[in-house]
C-alpha positions in Angstrom: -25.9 25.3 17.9 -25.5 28.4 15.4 -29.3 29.8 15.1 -30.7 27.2 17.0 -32.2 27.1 20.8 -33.4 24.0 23.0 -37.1 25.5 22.0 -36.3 24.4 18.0 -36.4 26.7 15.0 -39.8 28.2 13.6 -41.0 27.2 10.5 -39.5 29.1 7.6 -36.0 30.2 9.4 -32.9 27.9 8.9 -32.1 25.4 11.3 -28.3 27.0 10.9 -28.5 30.4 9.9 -25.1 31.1 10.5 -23.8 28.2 8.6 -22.9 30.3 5.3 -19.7 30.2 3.1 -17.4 31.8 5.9 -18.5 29.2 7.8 -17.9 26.5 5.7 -14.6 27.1 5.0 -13.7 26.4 9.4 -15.7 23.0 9.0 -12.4 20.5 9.5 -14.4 17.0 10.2 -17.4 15.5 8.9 -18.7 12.2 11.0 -21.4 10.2 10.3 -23.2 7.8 12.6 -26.0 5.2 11.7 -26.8 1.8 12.6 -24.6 1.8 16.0 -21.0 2.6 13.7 -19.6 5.6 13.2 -16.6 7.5 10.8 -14.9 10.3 10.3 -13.4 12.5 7.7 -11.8 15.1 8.0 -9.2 18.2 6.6 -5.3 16.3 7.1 -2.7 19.2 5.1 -5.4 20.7 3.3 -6.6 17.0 1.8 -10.0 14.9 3.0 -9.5 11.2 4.1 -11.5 9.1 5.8 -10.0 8.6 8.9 -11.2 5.0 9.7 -9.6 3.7 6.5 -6.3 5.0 7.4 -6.6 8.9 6.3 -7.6 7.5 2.3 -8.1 10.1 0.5 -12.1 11.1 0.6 -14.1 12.9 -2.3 -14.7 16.0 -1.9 -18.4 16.4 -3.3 -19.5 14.7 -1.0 -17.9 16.4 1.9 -19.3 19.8 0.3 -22.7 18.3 -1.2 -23.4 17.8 2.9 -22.1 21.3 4.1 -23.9 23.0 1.2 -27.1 21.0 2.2 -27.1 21.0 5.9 -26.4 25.1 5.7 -29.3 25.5 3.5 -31.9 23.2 5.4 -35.3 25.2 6.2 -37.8 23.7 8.7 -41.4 23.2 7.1 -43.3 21.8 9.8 -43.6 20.5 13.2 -43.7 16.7 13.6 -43.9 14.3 16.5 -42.5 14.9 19.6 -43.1 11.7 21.1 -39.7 9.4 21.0 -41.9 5.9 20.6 -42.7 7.7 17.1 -39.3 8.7 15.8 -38.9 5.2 14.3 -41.5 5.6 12.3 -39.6 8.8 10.4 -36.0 7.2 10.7 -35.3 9.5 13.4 -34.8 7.3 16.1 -30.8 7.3 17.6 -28.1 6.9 15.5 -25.7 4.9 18.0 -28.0 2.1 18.5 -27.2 -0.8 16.4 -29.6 -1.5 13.7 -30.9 2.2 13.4 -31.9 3.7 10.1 -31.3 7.1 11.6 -28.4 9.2 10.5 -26.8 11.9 11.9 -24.2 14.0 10.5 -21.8 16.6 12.8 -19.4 18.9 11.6 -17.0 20.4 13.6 -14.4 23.0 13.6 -10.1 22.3 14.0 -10.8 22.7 17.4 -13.4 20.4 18.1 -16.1 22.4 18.5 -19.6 21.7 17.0 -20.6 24.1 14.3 -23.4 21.9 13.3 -25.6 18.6 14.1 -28.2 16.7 12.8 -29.9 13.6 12.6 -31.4 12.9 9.0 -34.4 10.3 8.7 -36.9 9.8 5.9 -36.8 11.6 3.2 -40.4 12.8 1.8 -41.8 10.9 -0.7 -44.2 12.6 -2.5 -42.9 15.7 -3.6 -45.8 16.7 -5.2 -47.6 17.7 -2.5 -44.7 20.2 -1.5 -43.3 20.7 -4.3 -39.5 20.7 -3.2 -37.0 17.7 -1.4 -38.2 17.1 1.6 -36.7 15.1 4.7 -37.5 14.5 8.5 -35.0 15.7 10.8 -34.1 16.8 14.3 -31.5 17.5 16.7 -29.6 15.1 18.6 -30.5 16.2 22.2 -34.1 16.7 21.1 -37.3 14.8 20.2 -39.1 17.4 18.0 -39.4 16.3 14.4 -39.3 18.2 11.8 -40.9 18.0 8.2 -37.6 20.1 6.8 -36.9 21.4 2.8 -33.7 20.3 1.2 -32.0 16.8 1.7 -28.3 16.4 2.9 -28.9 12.9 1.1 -26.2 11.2 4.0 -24.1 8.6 2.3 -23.6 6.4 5.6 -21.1 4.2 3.8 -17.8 4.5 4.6 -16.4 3.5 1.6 -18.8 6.1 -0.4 -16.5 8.6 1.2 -13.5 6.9 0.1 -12.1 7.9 -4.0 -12.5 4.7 -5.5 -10.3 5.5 -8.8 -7.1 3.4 -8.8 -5.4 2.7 -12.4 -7.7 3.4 -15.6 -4.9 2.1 -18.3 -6.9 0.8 -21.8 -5.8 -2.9 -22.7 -5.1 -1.5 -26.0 -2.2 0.2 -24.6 -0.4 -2.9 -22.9 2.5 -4.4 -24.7 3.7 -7.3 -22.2 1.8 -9.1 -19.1 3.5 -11.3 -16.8 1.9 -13.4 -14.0 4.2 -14.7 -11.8 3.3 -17.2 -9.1 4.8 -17.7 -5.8 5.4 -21.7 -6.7 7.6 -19.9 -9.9 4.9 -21.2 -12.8 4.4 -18.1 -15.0 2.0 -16.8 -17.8 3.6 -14.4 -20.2 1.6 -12.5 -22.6 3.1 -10.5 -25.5 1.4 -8.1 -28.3 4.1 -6.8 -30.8 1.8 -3.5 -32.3 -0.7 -1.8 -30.5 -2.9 -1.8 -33.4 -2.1 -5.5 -32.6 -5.6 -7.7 -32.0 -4.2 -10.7 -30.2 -2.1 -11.0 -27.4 0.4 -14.1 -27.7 0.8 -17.0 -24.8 4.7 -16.1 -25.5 6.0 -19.6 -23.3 3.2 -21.6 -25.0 4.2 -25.3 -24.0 5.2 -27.6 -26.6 2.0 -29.4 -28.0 -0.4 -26.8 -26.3 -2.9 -24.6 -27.2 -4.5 -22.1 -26.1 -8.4 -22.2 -25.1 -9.3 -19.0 -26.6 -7.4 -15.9 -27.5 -10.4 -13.5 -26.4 -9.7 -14.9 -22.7 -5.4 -13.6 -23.1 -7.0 -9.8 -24.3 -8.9 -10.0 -20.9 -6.1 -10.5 -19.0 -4.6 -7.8 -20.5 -7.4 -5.3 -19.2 -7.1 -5.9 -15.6 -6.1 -2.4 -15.3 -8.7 -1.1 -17.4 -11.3 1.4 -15.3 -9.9 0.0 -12.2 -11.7 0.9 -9.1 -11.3 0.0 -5.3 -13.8 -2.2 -3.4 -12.1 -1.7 -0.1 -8.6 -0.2 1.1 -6.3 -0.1 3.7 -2.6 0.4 4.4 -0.3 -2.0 2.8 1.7 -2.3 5.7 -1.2 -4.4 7.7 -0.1 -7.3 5.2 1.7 -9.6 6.3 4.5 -9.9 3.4 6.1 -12.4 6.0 3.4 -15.3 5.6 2.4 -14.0 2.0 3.0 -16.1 -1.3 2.3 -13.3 -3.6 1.5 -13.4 -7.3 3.9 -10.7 -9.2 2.0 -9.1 -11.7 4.5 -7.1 -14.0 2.2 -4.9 -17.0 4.4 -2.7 -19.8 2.6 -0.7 -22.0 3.9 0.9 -25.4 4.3 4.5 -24.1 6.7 3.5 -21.2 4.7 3.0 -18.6 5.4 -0.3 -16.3 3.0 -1.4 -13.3 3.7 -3.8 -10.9 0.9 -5.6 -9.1 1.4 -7.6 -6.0 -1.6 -10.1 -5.2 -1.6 -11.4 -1.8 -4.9 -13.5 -0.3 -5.6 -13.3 3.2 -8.6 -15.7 4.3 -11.4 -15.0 1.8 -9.8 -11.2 0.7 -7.5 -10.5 -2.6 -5.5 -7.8 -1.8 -3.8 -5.7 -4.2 -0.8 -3.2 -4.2 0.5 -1.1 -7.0 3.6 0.0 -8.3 4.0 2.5 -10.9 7.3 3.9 -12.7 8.3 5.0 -16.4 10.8 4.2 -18.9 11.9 6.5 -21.1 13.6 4.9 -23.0 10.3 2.4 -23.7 8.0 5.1 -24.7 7.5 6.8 -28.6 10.1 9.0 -29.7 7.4 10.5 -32.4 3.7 12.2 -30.9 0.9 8.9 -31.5 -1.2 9.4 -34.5 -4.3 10.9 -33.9 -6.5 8.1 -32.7 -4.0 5.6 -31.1 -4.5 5.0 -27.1 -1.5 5.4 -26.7 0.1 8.6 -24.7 2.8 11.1 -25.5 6.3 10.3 -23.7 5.5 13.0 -21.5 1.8 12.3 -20.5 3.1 8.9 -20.2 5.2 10.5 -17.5 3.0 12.5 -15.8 0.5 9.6 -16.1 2.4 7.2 -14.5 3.8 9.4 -11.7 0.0 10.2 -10.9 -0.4 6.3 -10.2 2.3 6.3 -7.9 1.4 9.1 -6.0 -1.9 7.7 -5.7 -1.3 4.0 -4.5 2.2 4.1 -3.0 1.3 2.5 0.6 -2.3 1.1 0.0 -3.7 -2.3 -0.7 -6.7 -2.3 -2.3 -9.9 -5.0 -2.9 -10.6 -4.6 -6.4 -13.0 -6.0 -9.0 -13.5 -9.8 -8.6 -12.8 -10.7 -11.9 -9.9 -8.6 -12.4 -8.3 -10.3 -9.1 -9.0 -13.6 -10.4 -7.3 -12.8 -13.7 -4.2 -11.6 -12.1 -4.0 -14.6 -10.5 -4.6 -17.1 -14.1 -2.6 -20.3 -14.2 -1.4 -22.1 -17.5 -4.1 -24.4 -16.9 -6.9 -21.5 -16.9 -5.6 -20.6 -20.5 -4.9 -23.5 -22.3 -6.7 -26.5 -23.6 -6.8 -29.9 -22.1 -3.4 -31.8 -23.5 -4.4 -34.6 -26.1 -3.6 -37.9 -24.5 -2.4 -40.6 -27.0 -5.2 -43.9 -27.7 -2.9 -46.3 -26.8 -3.9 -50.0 -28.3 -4.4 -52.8 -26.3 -2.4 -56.2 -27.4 -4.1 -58.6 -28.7 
């Protein structure tokens, strides 16, 4: 390892002194292992993904937060060398299942380790030091180390993984329809956007709806929209699927489609995302309106696309389970005539 020798670092020199900018910029895959599982993610065309969820794209903070950190960690203090201790710091190994361990390896485009480091406890009284502190040690050693700065592991796959999908305010939507595999349909309709209400537009004769408040909250399913889980849309299986077609237009053009698709106890969700011109404002929105210039609109909406085209996505439990509303989960129980008994 860069600055490092099977005897371990002395106190006060970095653990990888020749980890610097330079040497950041070769690092080409980040992979974590804790409690027995392991992931990877890595540089793919200049991008991060997270190779276990099928090359999604990865934030990059946190790929840099851990470079940054791991190049700036500075042994303290020699720890226990005994391996029945490491438990007791979180140091213990990574690949056994159950371990609170982490250990982080970057390597270079051609496989070669640049660095490596399992991450246990972090300090926790910082008072005494006066800094982060955080047990560590090398994977093919027992020495701990009491160690300054934190690399703070997320050992969460899916903290790798961007979790934005749509943010689109509810103000902005002009039409919602929810169309169910068996052909029964909710359509909702606003004619402003300065509009309050949203209409049941193929009300039933005689109905009514439950509340009005519960059609606007339909209407914000793609409001801050974020993933729970993702993976390609092409492991669905479209061929056994009754999917729910979920069709949103807003007033500045743009049109999503949502296709909802259950598989055992999962919602999955795919996303389609195109714009009309010929839907969106000829004239700039007043200053104020959430609505979008025709050609942020645009630019909005091809953003979407390029973002979701070939995922399925677990979202928000609520928001599936408003995509998939029914007439009944809108409108009141239907009146049944008293009927009189003869005498």
């Amino acid at each position: 390892y860069p600055g490092g020798t099977s005897a371990g670092p002395t106190a006060g020199a970095k653990f990888f002194p020749d980890l610097g900018p330079q040497t950041l910029s070769r690092v080409a895959s980040v992979t974590i292992t804790s409690g027995g599982k392991s992931f990877t993610v890595y540089k793919k065309d200049d991008k991060w993904v997270v190779k276990e969820l099928g090359d999604y794209p990865a934030v990059f903070d946190n790929v840099r937060t851990a470079l940054v950190a791991l190049s700036e960690l500075t042994p303290y203090e020699a720890k226990t060398a005994d391996k029945d201790q490491l438990d007791k710091l979180n140091l213990e190994d990574p690949s056994k299942k159950g371990a609170s361990s982490k250990r982080i390896t970057l390597k270079d485009k051609d496989g070669k380790t640049i660095a490596d480091m399992v991450v246990g406890k972090s300090n926790d009284n910082p008072i005494v030091y006066g800094q982060e502190m955080v047990y560590v040690r090398r994977p093919t050693e027992s020495q701990a180390w009491l160690a300054s700065g934190d690399p703070k592991v997320q050992d969460k796959m899916l903290d790798w993984a961007s979790k934005d999908i749509i943010n689109i305010d509810g103000a902005r939507i002009k039409e919602l329809t929810i169309k169910h595999a068996d052909g029964e349909t909710i359509e909702l309709t606003k004619a402003k956007p300065e509009g309050k209400d949203f209409e049941l537009k193929n009300l039933p004769d005689g109905r009514e709806v439950k509340d009005k408040r519960v059609l606007g909250y339909i209407a914000e399913v793609l409001q801050n929209n974020k993933m729970e889980n993702v993976q390609p849309a092409a492991k669905l299986d479209m061929a056994k699927a009754k999917p729910t077609i979920v069709t949103i237009k807003t007033f500045d053009g743009i049109t999503i489609i949502a296709t909802v698709v259950k598989e055992k106890d999962t919602t999955w969700v795919t996303f389609d995302a195109s714009f009309d011109a010929s839907a969106a404002p000829t004239e700039k929105p007043a200053k104020g309106s959430p609505l979008k210039s025709a050609e942020d609109a645009k630019n909005q909406a091809a953003a979407i696309e390029a973002r979701v085209k070939g995922w399925a996505y677990e979202i928000n439990s609520t928001n599936a389970r408003y995509m998939q509303f029914k007439l009944k989960d809108v409108l009141k129980e239907e009146k049944k005539d008293d009927k009189k008994k003869d005498g």
